[in-house]
C-alpha positions, 0 to 999 in steps of 0.5 A: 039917130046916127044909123037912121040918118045914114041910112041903115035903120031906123032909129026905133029898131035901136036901143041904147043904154048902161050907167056910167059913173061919174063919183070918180075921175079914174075909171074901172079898170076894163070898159066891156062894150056890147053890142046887140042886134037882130039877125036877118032870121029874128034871131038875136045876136051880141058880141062882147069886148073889153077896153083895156086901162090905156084910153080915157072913158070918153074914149072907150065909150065914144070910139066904138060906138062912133067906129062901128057907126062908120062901118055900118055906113061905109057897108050900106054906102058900098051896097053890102047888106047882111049879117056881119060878123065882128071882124067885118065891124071893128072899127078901123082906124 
């Protein structure tokens, strides 16, 4: 929904998903974020990383997903359309 209202795609072309568990409040020692999406040739592409042990869950889920929202904002807000690669995506600061 975040993508599709600021306009970069629409919600349908996005898929969200993974299990999160909530039997224990500490967290595993790594949490690996994928991210997946089509090329502009129909071919798929996911770039992996892992979050080490220094931030809260919430964080380790939330920021990279919100982060990577904004980049993709601030390209289609600066009329940079493309494929990207991770370097151009992290999220910043």
């Amino acid at each position: 929904m975040l993508l599709e209202r600021a306009g970069i795609c629409d919600a349908a072309d996005v898929t969200v998903g993974g299990v999160l568990d909530v039997r224990s409040d500490k967290k595993p020692t790594t949490t690996t974020v994928r991210v997946t999406g089509r090329t502009f040739d129909g071919d798929h592409g996911t770039n992996t990383f892992q979050l080490d042990d220094a931030t809260s869950m919430e964080a380790n889920v939330n920021g990279p997903a919100l982060g990577y929202t904004k980049a993709g904002v601030l390209h289609n807000r600066a009329g940079e359309y493309g494929v990207f690669g991770p370097a151009e995506l992290m999220p910043r600061g």
